[in-house]
mmCIF file of the N, C-alpha and C atoms, coordinates in Angstrom:
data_MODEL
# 
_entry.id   MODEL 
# 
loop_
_atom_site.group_PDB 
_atom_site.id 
_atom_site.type_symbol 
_atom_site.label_atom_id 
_atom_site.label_alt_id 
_atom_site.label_comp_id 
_atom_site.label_asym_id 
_atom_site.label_entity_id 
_atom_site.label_seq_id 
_atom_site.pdbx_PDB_ins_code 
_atom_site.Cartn_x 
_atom_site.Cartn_y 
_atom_site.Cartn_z 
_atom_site.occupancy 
_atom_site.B_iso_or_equiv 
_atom_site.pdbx_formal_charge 
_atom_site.auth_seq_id 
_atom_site.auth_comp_id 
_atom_site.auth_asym_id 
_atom_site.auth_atom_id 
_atom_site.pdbx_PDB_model_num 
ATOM 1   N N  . UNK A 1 1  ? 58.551 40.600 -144.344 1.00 0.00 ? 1  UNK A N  1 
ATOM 2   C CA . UNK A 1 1  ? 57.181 40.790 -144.768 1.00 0.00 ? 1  UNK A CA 1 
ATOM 3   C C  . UNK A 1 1  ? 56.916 39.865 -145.955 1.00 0.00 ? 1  UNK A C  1 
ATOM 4   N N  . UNK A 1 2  ? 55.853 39.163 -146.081 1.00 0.00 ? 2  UNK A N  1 
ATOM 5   C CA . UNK A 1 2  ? 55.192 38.419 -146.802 1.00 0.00 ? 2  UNK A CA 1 
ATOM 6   C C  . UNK A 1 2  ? 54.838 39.266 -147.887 1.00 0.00 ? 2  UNK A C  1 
ATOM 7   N N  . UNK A 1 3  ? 54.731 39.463 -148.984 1.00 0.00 ? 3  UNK A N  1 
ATOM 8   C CA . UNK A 1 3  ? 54.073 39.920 -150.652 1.00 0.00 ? 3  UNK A CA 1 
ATOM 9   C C  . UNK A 1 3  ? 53.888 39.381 -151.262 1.00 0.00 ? 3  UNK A C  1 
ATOM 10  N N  . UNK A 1 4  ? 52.161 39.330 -151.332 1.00 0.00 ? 4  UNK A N  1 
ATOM 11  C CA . UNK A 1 4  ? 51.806 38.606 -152.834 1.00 0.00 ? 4  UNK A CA 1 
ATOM 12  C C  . UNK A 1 4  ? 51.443 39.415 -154.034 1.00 0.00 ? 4  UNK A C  1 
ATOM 13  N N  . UNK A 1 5  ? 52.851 40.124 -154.847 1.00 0.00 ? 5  UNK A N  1 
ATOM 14  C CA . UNK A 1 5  ? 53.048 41.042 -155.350 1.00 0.00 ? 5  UNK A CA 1 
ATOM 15  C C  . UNK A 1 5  ? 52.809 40.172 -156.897 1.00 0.00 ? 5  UNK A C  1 
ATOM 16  N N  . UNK A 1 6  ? 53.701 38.822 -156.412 1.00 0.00 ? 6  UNK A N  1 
ATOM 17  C CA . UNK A 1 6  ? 53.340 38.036 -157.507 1.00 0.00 ? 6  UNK A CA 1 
ATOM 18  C C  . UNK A 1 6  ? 52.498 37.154 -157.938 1.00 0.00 ? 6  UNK A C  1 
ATOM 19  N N  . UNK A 1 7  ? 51.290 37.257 -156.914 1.00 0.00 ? 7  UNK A N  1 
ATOM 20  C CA . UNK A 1 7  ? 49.963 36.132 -157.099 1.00 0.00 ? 7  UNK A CA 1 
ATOM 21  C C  . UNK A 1 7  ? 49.263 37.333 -158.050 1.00 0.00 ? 7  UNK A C  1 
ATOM 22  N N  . UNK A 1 8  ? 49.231 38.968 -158.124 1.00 0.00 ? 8  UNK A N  1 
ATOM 23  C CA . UNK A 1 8  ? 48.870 39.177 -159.036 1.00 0.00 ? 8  UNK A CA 1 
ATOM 24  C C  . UNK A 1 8  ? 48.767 39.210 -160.709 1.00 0.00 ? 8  UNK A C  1 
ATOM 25  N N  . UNK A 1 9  ? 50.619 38.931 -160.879 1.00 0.00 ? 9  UNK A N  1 
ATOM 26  C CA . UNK A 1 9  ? 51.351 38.889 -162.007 1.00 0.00 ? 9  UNK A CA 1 
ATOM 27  C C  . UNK A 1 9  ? 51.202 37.606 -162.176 1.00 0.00 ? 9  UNK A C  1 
ATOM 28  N N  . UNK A 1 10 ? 50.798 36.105 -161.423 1.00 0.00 ? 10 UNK A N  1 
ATOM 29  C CA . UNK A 1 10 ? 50.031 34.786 -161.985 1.00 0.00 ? 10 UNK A CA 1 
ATOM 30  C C  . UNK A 1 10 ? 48.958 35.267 -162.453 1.00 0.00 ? 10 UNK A C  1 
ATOM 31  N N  . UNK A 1 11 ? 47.847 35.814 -161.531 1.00 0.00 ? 11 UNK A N  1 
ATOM 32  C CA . UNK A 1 11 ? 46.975 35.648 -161.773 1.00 0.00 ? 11 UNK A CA 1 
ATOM 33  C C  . UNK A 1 11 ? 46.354 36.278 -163.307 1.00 0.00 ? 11 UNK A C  1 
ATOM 34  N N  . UNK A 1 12 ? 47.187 37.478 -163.540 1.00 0.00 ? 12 UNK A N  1 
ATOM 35  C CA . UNK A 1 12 ? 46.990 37.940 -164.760 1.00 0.00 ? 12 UNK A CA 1 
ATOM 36  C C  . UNK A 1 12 ? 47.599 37.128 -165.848 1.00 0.00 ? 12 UNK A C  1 
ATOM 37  N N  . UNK A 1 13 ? 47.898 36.648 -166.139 1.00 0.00 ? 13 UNK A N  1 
ATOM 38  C CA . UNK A 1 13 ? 48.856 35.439 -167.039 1.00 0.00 ? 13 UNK A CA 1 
ATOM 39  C C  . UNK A 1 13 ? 47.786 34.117 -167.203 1.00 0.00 ? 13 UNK A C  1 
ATOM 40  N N  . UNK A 1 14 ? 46.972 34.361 -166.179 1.00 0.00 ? 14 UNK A N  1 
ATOM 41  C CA . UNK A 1 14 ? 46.191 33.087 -166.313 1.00 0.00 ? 14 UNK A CA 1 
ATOM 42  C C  . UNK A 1 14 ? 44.754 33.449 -167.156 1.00 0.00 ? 14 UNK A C  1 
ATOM 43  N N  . UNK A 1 15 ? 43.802 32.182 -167.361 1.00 0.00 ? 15 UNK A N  1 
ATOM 44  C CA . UNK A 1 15 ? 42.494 32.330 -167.665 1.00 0.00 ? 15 UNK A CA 1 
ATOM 45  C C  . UNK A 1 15 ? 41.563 32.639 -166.383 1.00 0.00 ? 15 UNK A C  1 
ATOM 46  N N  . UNK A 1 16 ? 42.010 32.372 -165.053 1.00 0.00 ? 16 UNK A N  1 
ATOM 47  C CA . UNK A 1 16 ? 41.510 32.978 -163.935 1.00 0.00 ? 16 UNK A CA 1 
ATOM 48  C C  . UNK A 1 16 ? 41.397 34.494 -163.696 1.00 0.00 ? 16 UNK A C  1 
ATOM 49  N N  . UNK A 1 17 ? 40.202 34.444 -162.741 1.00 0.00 ? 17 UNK A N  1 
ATOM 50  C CA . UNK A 1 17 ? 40.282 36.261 -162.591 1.00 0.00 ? 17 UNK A CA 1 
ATOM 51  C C  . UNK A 1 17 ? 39.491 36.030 -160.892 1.00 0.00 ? 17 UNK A C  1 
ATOM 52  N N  . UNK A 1 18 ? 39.986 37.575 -160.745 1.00 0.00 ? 18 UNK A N  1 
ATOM 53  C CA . UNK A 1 18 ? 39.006 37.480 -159.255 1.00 0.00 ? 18 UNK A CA 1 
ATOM 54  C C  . UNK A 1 18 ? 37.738 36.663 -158.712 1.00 0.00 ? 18 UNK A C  1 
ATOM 55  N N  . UNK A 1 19 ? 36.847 37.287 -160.087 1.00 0.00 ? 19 UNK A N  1 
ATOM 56  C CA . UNK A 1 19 ? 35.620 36.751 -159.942 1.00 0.00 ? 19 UNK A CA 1 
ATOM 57  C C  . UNK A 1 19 ? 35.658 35.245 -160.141 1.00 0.00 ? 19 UNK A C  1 
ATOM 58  N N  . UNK A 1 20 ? 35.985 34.618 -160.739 1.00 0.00 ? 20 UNK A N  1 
ATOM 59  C CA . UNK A 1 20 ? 36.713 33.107 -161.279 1.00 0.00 ? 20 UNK A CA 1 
ATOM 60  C C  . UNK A 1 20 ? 36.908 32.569 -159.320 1.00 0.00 ? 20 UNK A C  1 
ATOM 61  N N  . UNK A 1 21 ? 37.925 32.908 -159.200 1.00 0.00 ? 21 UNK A N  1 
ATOM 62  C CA . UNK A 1 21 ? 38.246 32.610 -157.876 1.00 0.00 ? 21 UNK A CA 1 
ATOM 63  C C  . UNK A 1 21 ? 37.224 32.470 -156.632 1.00 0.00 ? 21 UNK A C  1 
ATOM 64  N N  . UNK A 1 22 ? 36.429 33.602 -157.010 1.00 0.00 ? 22 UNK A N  1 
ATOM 65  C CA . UNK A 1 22 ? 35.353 33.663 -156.244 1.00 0.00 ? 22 UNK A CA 1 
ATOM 66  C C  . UNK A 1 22 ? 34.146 32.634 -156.315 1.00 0.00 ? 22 UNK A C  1 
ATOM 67  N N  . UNK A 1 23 ? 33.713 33.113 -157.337 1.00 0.00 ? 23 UNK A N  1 
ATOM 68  C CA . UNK A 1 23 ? 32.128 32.061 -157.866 1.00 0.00 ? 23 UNK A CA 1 
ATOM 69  C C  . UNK A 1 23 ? 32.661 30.528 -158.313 1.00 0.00 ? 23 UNK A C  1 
ATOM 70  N N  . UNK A 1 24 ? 33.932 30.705 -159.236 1.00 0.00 ? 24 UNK A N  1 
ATOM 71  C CA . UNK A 1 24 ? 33.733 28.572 -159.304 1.00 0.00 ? 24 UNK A CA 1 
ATOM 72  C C  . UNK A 1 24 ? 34.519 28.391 -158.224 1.00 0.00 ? 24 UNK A C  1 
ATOM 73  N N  . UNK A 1 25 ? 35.397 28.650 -157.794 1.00 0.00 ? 25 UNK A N  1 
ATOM 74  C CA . UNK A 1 25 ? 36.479 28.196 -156.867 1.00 0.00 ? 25 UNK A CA 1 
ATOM 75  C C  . UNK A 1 25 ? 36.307 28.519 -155.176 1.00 0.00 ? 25 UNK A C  1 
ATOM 76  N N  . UNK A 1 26 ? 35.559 28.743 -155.251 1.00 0.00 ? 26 UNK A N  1 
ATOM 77  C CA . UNK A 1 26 ? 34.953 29.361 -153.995 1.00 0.00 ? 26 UNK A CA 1 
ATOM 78  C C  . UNK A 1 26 ? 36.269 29.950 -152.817 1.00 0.00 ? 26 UNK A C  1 
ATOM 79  N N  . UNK A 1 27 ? 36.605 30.775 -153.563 1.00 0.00 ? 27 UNK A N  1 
ATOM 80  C CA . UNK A 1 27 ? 38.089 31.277 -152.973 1.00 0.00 ? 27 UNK A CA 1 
ATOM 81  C C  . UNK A 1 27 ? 37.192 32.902 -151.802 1.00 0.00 ? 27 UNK A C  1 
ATOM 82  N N  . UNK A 1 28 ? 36.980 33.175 -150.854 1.00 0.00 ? 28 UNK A N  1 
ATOM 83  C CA . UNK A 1 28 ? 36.347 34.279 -149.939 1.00 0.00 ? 28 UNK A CA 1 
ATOM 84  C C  . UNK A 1 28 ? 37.024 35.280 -150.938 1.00 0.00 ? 28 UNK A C  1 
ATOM 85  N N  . UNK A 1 29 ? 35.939 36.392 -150.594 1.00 0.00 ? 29 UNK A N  1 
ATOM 86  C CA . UNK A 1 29 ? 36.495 37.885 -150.902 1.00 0.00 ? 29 UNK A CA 1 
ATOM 87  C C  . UNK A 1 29 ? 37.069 38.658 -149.760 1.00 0.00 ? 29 UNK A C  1 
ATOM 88  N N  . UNK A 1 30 ? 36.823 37.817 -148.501 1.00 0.00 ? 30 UNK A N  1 
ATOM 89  C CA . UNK A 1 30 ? 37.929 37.913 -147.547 1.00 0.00 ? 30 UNK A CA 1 
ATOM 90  C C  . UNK A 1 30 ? 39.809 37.816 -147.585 1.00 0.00 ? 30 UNK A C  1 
ATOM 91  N N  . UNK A 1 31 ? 39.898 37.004 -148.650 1.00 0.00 ? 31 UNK A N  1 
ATOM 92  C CA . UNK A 1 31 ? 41.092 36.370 -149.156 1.00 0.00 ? 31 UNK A CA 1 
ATOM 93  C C  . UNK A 1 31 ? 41.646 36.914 -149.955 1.00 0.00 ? 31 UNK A C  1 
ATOM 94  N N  . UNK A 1 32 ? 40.768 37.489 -151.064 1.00 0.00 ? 32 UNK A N  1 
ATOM 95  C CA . UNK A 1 32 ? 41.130 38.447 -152.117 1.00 0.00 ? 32 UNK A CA 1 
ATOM 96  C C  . UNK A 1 32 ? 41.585 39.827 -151.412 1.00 0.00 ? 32 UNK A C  1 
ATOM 97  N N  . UNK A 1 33 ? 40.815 39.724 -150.172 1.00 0.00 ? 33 UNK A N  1 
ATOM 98  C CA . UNK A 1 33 ? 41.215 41.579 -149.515 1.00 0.00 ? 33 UNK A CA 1 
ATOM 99  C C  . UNK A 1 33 ? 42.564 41.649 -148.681 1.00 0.00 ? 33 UNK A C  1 
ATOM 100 N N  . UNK A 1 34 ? 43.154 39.998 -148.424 1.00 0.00 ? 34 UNK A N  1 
ATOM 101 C CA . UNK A 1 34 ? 44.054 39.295 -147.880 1.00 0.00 ? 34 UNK A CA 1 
ATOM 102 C C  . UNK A 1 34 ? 44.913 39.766 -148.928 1.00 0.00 ? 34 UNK A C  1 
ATOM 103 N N  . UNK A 1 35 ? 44.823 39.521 -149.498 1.00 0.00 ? 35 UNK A N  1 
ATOM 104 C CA . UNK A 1 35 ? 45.756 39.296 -150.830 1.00 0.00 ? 35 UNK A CA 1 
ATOM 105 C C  . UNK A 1 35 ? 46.603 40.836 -151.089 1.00 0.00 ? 35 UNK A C  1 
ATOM 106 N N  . UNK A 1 36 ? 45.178 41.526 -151.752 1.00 0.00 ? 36 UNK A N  1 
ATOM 107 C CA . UNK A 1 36 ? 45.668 42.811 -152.054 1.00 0.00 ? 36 UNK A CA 1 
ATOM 108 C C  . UNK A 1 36 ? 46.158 43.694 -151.084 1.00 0.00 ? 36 UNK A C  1 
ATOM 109 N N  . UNK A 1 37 ? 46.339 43.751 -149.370 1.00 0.00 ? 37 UNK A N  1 
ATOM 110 C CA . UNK A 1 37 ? 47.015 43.915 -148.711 1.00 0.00 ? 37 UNK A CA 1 
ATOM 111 C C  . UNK A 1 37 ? 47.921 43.030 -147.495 1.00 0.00 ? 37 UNK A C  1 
ATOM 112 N N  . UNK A 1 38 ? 48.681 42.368 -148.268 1.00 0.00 ? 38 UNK A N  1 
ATOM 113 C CA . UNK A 1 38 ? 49.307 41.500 -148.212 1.00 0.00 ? 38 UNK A CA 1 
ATOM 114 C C  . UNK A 1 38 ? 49.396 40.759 -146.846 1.00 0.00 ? 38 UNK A C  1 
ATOM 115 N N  . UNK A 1 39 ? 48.178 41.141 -146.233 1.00 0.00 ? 39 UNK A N  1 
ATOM 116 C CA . UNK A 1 39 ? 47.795 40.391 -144.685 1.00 0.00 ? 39 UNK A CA 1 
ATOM 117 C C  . UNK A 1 39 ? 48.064 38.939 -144.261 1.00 0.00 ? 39 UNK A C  1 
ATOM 118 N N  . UNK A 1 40 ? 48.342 37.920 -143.534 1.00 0.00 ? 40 UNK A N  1 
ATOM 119 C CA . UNK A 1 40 ? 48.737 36.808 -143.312 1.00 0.00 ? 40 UNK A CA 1 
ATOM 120 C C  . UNK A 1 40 ? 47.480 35.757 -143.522 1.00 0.00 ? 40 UNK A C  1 
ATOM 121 N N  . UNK A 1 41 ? 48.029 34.790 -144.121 1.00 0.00 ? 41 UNK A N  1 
ATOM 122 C CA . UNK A 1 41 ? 47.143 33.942 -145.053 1.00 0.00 ? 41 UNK A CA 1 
ATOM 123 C C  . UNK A 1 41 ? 47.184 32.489 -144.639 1.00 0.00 ? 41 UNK A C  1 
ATOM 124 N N  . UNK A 1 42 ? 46.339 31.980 -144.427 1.00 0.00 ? 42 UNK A N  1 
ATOM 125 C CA . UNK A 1 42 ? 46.676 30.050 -144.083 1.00 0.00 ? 42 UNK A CA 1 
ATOM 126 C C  . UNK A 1 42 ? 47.309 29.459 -145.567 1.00 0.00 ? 42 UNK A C  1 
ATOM 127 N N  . UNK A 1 43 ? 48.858 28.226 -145.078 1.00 0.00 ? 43 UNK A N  1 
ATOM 128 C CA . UNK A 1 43 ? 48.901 27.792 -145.806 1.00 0.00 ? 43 UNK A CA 1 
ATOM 129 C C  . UNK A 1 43 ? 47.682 26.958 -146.826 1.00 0.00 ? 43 UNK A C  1 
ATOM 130 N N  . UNK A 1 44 ? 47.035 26.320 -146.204 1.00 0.00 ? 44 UNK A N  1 
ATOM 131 C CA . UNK A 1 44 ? 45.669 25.442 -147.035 1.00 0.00 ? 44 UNK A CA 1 
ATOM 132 C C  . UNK A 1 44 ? 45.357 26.761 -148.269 1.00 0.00 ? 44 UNK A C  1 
ATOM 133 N N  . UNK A 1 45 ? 45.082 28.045 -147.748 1.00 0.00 ? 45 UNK A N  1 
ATOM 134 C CA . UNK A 1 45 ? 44.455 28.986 -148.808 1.00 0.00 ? 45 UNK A CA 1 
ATOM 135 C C  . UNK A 1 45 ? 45.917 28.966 -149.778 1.00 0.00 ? 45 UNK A C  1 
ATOM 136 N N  . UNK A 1 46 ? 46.970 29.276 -149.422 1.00 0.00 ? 46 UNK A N  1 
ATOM 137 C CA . UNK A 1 46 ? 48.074 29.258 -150.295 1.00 0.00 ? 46 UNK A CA 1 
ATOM 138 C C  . UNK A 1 46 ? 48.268 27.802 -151.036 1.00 0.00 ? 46 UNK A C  1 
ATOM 139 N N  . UNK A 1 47 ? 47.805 27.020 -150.922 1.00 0.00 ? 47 UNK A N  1 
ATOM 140 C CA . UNK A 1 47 ? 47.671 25.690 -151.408 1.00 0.00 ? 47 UNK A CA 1 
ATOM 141 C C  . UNK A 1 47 ? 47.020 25.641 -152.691 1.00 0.00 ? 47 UNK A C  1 
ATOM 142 N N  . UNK A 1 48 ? 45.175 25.449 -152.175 1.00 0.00 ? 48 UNK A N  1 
ATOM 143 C CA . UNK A 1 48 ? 44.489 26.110 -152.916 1.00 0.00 ? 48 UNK A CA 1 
ATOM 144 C C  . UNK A 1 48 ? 44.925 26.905 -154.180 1.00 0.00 ? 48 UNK A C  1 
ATOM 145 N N  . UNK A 1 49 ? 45.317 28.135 -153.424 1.00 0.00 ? 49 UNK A N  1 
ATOM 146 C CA . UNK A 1 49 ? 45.261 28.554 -154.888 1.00 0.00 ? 49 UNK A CA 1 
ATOM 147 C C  . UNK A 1 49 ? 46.946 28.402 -155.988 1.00 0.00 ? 49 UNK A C  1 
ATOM 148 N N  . UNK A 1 50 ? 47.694 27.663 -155.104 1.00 0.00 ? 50 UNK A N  1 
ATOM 149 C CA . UNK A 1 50 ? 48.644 27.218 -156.159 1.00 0.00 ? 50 UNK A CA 1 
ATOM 150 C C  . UNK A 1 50 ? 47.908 25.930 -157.097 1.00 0.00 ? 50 UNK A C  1 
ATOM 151 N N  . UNK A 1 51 ? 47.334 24.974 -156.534 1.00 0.00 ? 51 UNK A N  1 
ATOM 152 C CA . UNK A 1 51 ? 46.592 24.069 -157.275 1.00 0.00 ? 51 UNK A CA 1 
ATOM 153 C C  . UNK A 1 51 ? 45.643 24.730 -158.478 1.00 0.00 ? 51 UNK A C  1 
ATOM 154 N N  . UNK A 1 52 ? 45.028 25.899 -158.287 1.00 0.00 ? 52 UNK A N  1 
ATOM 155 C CA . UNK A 1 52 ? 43.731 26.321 -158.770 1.00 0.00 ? 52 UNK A CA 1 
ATOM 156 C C  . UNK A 1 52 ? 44.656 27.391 -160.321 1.00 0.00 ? 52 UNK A C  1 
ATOM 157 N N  . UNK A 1 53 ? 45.647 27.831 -160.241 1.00 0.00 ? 53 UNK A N  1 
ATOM 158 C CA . UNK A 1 53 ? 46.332 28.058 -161.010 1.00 0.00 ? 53 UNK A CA 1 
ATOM 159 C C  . UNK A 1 53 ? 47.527 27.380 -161.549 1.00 0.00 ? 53 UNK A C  1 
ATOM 160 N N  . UNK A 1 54 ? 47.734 26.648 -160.983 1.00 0.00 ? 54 UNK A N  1 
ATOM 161 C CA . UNK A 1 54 ? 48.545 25.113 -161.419 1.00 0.00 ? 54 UNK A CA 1 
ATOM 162 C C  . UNK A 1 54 ? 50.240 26.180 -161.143 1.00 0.00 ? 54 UNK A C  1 
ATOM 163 N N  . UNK A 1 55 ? 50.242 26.371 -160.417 1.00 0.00 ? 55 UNK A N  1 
ATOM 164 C CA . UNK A 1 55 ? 51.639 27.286 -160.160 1.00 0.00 ? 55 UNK A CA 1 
ATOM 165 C C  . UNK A 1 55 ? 52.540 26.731 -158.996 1.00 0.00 ? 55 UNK A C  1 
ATOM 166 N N  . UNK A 1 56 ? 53.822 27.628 -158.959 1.00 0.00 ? 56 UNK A N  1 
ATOM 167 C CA . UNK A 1 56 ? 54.233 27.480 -157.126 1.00 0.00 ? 56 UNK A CA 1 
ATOM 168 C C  . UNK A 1 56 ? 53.932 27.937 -156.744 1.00 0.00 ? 56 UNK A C  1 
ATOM 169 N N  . UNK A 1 57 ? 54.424 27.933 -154.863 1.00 0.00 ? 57 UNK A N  1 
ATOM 170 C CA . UNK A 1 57 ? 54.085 28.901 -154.185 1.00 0.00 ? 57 UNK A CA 1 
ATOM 171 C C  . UNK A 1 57 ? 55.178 30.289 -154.232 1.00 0.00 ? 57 UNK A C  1 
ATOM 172 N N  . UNK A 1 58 ? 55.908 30.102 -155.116 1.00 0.00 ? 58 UNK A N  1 
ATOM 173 C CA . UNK A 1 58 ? 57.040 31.439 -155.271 1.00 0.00 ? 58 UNK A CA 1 
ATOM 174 C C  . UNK A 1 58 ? 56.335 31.986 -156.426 1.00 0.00 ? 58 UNK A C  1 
ATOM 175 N N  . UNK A 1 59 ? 55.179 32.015 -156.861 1.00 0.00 ? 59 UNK A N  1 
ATOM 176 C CA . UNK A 1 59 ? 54.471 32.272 -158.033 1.00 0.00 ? 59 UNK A CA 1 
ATOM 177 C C  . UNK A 1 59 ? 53.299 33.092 -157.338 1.00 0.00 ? 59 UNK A C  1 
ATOM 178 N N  . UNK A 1 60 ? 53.076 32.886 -156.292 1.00 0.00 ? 60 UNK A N  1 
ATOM 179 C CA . UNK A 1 60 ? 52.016 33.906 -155.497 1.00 0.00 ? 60 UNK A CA 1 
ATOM 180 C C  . UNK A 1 60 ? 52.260 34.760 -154.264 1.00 0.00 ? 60 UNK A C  1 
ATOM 181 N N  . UNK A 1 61 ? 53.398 33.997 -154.031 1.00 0.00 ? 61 UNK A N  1 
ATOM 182 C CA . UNK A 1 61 ? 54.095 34.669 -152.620 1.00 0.00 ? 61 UNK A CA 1 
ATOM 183 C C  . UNK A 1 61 ? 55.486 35.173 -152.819 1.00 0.00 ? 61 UNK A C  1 
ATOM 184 N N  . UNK A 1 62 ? 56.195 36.279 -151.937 1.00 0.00 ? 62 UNK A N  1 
ATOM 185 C CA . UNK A 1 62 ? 57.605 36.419 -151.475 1.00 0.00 ? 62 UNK A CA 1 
ATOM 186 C C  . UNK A 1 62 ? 58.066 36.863 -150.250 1.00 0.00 ? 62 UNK A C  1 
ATOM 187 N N  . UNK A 1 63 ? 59.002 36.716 -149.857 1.00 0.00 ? 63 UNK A N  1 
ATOM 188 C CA . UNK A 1 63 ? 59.799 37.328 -148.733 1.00 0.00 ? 63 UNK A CA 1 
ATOM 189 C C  . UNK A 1 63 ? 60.440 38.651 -148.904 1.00 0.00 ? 63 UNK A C  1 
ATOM 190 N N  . UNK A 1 64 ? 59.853 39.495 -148.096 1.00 0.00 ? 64 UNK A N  1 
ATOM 191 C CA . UNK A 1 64 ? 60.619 40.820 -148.549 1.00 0.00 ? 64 UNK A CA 1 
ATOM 192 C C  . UNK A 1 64 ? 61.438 41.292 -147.311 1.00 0.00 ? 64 UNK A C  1 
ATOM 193 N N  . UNK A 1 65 ? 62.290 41.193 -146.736 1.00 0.00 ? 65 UNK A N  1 
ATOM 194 C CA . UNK A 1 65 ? 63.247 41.746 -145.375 1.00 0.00 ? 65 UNK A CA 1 
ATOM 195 C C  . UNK A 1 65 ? 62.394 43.243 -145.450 1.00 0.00 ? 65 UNK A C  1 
ATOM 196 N N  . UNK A 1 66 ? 61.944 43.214 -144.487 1.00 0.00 ? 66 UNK A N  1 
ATOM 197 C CA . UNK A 1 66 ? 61.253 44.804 -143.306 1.00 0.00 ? 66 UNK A CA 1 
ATOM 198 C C  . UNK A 1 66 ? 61.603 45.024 -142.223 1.00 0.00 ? 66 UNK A C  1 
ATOM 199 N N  . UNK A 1 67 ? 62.169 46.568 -142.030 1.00 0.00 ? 67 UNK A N  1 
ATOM 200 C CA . UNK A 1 67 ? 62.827 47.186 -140.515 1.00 0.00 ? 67 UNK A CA 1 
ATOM 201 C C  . UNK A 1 67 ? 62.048 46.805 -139.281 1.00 0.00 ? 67 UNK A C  1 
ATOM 202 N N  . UNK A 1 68 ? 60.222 46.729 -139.889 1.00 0.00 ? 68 UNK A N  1 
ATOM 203 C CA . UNK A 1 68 ? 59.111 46.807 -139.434 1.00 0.00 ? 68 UNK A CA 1 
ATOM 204 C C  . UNK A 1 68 ? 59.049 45.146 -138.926 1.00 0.00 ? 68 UNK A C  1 
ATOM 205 N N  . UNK A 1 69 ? 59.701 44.230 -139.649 1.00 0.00 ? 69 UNK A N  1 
ATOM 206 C CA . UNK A 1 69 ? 59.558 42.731 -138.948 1.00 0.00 ? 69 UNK A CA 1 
ATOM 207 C C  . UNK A 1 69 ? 59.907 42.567 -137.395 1.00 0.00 ? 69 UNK A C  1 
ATOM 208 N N  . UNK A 1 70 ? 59.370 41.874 -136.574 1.00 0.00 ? 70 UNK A N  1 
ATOM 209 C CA . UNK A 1 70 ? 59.201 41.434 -135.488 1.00 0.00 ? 70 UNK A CA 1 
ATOM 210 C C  . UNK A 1 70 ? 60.696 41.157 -135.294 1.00 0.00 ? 70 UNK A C  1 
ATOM 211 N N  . UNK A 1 71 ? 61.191 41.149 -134.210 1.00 0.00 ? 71 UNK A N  1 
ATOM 212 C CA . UNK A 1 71 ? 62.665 41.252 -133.455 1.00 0.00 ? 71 UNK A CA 1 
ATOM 213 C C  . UNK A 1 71 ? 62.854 39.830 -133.174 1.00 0.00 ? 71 UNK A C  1 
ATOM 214 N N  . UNK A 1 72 ? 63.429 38.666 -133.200 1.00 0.00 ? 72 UNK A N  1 
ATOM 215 C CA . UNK A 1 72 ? 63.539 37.897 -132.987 1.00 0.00 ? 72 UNK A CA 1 
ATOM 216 C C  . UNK A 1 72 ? 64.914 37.532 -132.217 1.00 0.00 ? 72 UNK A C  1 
# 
């Protein structure tokens, strides 16, 4: 499972905020609802907003091993 447990703990560290993301950065509140339940995200949006907070992508994202992951 994907968690962006830690795009919140950037995002608080930063001068950015939701609304920030939203109105200058034109980041969807689709994305934000992405976010806060950690739903699957296009890299370009994970791009984005590593650029837009000047971060990595291990700074907004992680890998968490789930029983619940797909069987491969």
């Amino acid at each position: 499972m994907i968690s962006y447990s830690p795009f919140w703990e950037t995002l608080k560290n930063s001068i950015e905020t939701t609304y920030t993301l939203i109105n200058k950065h034109h980041i969807s509140s689709a994305t934000i609802d992405k976010l806060r339940k950690n739903k699957p995200m296009n890299t370009t949006t994970l791009n984005d907003l590593c650029r837009i907070l000047d971060c990595k992508l291990e700074d907004i994202a992680e890998y968490i091993p789930n029983e619940n992951d797909q069987k491969l």
